[in-house]
Backbone as CSV, one residue per row, in Angstrom:
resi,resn,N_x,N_y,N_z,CA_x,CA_y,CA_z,C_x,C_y,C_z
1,UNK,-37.098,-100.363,155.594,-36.331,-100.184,154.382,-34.842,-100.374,154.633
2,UNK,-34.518,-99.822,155.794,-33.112,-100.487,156.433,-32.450,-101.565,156.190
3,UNK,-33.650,-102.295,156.923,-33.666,-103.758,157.046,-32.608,-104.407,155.577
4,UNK,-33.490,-104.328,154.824,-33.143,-105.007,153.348,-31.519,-104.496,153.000
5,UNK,-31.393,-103.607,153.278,-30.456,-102.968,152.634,-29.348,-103.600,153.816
6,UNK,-29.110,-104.213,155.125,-28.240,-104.376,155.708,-28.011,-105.774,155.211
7,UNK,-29.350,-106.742,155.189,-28.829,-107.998,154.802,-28.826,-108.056,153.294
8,UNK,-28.809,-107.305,152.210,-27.928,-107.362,150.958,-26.280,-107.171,151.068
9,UNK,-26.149,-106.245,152.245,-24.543,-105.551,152.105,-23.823,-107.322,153.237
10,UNK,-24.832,-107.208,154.160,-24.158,-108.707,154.833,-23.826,-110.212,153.915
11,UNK,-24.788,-109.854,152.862,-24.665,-111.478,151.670,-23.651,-110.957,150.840
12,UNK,-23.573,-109.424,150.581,-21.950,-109.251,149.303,-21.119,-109.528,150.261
13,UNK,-20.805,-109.268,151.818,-19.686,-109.478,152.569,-19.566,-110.737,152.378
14,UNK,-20.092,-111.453,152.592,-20.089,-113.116,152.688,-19.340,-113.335,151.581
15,UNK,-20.034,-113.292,150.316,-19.295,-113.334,149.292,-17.916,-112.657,148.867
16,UNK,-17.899,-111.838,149.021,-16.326,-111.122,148.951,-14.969,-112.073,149.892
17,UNK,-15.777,-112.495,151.276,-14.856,-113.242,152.236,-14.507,-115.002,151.714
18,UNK,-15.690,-114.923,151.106,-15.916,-116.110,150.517,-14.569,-116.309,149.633
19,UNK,-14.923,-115.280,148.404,-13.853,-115.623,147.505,-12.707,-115.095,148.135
20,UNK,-12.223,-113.819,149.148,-11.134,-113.857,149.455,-10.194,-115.387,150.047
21,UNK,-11.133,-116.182,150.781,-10.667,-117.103,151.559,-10.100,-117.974,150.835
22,UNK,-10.667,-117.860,149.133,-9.947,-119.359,148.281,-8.983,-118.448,147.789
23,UNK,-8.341,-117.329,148.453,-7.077,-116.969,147.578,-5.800,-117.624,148.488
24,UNK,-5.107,-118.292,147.783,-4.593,-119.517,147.888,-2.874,-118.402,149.007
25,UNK,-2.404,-117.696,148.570,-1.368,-116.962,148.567,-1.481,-116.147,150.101
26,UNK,-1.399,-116.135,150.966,-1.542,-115.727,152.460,-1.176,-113.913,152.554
27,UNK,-0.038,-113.334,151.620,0.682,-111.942,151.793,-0.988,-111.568,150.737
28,UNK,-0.904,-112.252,149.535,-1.840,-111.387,148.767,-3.203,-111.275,149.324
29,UNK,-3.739,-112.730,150.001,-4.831,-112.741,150.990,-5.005,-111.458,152.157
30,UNK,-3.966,-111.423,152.558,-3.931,-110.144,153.364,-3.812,-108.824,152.925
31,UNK,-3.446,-108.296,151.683,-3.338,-107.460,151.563,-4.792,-106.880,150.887
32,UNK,-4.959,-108.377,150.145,-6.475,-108.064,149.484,-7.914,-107.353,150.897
33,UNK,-7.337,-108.326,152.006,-8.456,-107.978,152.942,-8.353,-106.810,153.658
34,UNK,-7.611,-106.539,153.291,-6.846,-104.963,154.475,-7.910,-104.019,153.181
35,UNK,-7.543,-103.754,152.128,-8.035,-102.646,151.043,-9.302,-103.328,151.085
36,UNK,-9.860,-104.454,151.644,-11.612,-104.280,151.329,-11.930,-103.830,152.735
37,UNK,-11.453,-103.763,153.883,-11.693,-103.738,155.286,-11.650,-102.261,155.129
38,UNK,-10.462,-101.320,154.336,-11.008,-100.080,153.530,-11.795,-99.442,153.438
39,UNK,-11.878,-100.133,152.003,-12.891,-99.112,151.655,-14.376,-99.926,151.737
40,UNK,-14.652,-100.920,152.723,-15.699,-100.959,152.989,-16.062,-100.289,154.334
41,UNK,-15.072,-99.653,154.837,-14.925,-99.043,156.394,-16.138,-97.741,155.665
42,UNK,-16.098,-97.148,154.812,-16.517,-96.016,153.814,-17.892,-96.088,154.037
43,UNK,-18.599,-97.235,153.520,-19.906,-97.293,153.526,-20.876,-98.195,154.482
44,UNK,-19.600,-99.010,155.452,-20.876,-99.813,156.241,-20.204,-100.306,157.899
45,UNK,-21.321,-100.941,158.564,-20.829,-100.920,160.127,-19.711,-101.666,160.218
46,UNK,-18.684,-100.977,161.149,-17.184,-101.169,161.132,-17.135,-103.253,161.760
47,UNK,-18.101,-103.187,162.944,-19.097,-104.176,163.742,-18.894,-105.612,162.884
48,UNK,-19.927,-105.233,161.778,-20.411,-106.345,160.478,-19.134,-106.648,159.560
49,UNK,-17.970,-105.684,159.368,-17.149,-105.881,158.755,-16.209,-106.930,158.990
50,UNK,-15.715,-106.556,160.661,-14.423,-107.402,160.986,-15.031,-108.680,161.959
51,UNK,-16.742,-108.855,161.712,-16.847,-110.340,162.000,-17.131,-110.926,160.892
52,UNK,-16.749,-110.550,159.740,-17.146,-111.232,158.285,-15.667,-111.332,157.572
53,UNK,-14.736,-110.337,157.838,-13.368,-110.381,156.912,-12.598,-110.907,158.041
54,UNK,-13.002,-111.020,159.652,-12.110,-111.891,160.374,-10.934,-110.874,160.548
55,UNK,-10.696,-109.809,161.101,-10.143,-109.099,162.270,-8.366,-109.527,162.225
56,UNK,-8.061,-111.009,162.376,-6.887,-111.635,162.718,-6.204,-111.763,161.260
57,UNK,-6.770,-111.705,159.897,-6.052,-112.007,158.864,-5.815,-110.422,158.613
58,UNK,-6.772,-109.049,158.827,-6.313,-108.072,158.277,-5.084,-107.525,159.290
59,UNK,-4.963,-108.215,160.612,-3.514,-107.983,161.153,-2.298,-107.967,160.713
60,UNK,-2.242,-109.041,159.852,-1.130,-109.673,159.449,-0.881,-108.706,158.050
61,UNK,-1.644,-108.291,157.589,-1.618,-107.293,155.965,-0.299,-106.223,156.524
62,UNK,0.145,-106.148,154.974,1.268,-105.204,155.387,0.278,-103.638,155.367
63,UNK,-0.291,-103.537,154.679,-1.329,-102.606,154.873,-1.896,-101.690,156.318
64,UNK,-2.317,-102.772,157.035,-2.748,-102.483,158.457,-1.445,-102.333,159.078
65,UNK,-0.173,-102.798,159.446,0.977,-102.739,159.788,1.142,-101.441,159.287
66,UNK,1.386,-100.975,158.711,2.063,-99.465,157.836,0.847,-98.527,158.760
67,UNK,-0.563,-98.721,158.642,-0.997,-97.712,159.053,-1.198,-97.513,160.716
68,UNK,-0.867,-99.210,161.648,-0.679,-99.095,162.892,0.600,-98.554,163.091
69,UNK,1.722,-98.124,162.336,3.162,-97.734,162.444,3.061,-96.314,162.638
70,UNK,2.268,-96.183,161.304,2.086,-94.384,161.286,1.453,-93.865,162.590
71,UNK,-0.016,-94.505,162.703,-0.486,-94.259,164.267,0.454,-93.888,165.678
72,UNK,1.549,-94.785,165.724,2.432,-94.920,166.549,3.194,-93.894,166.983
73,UNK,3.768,-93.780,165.319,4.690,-92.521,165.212,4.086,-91.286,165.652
74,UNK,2.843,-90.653,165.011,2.242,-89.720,165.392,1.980,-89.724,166.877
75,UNK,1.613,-90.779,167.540,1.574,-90.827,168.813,2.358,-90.600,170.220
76,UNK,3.726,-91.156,168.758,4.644,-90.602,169.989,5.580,-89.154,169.591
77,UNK,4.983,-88.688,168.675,5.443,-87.260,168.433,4.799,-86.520,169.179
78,UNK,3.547,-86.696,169.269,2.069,-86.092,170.204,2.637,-85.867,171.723
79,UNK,2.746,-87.018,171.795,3.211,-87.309,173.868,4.494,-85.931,173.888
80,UNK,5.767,-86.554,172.930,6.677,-86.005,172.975,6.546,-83.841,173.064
81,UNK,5.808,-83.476,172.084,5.059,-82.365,172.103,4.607,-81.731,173.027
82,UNK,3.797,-82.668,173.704,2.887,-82.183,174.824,3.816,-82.299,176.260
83,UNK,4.766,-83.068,176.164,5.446,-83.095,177.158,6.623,-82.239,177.413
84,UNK,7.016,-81.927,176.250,7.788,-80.290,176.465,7.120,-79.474,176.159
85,UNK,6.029,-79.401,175.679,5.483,-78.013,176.408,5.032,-77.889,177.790
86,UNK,4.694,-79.007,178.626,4.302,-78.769,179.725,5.589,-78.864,180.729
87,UNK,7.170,-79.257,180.744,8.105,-79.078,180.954,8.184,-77.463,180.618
88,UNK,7.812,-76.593,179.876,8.647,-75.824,179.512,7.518,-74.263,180.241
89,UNK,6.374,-75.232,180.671,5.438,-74.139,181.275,5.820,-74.243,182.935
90,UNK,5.968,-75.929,183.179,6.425,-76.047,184.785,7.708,-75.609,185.507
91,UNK,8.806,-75.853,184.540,10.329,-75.723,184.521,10.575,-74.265,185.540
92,UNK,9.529,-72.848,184.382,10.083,-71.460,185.223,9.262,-71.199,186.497
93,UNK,8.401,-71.953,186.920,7.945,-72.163,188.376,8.777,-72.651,189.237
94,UNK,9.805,-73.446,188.931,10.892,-73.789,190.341,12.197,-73.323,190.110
95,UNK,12.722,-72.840,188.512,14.041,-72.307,188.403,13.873,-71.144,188.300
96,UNK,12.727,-70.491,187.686,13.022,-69.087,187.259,12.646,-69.197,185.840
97,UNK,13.020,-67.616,185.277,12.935,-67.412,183.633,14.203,-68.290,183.467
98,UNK,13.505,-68.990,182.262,14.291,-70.353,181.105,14.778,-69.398,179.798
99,UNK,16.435,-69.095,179.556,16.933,-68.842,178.289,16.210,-69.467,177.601
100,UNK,16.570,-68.336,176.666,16.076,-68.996,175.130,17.336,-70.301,174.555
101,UNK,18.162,-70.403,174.822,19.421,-71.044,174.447,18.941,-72.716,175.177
102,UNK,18.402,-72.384,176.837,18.601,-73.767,177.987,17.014,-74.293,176.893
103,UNK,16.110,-73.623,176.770,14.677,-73.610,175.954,15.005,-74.774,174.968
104,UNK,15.901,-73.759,174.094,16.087,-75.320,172.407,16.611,-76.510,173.216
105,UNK,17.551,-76.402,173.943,18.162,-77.837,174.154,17.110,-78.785,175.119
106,UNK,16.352,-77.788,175.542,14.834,-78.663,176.136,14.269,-79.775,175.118
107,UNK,14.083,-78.735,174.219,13.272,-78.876,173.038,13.929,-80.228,172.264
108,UNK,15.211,-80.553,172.289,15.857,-81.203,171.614,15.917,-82.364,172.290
109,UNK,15.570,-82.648,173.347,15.437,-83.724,174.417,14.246,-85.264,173.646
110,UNK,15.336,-86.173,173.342,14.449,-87.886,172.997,13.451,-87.947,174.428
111,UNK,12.511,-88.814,173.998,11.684,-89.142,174.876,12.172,-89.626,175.873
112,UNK,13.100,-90.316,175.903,13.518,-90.770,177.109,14.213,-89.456,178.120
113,UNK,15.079,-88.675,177.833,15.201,-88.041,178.674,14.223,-86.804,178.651
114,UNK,13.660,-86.943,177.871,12.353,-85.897,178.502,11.446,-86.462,179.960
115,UNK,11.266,-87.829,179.893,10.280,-88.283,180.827,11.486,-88.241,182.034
116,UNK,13.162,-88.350,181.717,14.071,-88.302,182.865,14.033,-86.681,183.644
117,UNK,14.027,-85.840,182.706,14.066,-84.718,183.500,12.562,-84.482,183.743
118,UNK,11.341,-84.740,183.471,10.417,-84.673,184.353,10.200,-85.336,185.304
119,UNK,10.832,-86.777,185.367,10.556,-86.881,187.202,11.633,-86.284,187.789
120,UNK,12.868,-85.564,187.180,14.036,-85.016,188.264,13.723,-83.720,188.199
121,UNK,13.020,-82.519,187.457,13.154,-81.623,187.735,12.190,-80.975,189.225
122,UNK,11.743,-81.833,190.219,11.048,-81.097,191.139,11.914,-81.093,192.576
123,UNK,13.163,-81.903,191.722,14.055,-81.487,193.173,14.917,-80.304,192.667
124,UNK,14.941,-79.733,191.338,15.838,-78.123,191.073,15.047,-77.212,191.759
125,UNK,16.425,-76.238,192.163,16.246,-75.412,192.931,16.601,-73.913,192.102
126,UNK,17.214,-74.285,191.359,18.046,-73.633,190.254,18.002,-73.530,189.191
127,UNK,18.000,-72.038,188.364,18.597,-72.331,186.860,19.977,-73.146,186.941
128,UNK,20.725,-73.208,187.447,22.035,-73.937,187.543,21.655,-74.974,187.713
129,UNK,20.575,-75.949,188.834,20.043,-77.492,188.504,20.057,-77.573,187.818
130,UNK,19.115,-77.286,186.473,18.843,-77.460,185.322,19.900,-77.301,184.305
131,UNK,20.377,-76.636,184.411,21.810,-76.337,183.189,22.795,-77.692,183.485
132,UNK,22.955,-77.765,185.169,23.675,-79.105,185.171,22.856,-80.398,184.776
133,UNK,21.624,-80.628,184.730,21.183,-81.937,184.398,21.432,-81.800,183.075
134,UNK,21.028,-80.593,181.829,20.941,-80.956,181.034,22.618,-81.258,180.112
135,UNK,23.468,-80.808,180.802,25.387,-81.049,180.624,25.270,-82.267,180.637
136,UNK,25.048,-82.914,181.950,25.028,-84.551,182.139,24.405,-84.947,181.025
137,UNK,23.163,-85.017,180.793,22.473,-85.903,180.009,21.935,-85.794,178.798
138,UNK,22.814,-84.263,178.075,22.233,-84.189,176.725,23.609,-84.295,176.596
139,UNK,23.213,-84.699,174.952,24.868,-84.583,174.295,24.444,-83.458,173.043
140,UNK,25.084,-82.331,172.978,24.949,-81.815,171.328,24.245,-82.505,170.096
């Protein structure tokens, strides 16, 4: 009973790609295929989808762009997150108890110098290491 029901949903794909393909306009072509790649994600194998709507045109959709952006962002809020908290669990193992004051300006650290003071903080010896790296290399 499967059976039937996969190659009906494989002949509407056909057809849907079909007529997407004579849409003459390339931005609207893409955007059209991104919202069927959608909400056909909803009801059928992800597999059957993007070898029938073709994978390389829903790239180009501003659609898929916006939601690989968002991905990104969240991703690198995630890292960023996880990486001062685990700075901020390792930190009082080689300096000592961390102010609450040296703490926020941890906290306030771009990715980049977050990943800088995790490869430099295993040569501090000091709460004073640390207060001086973060003088150098944070700004207010």
């Amino acid at each position: 009973m499967f059976d039937p029901v996969c190659k009906f949903l494989e002949a509407t794909l056909r057809q849907v790609a079909n007529k997407l393909d004579a849409i003459p306009t390339a931005r609207t072509k893409s955007n059209l295929v991104a919202s069927a790649y959608i909400l056909l994600g909803l009801v059928s194998n992800q597999a059957l989808i993007e070898r029938i709507l073709m994978r390389s045109i829903l790239e180009e959709s501003a659609t898929y762009q916006s939601i690989i952006a968002e991905g990104r962002t969240k991703g690198i809020q995630e890292r960023k997150k996880q990486g001062i908290k685990l700075l901020l669990r390792a930190l009082p193992l080689k300096v000592g108890s961390i102010p609450d004051p040296t703490q926020q300006k941890i906290r306030m650290l771009s990715i980049e110098q977050m990943d800088a003071l995790s490869e430099r903080f295993v040569s501090f010896e000091t709460l004073q290491d640390l207060d001086d790296w973060l003088s150098h290399n944070c700004t207010d």
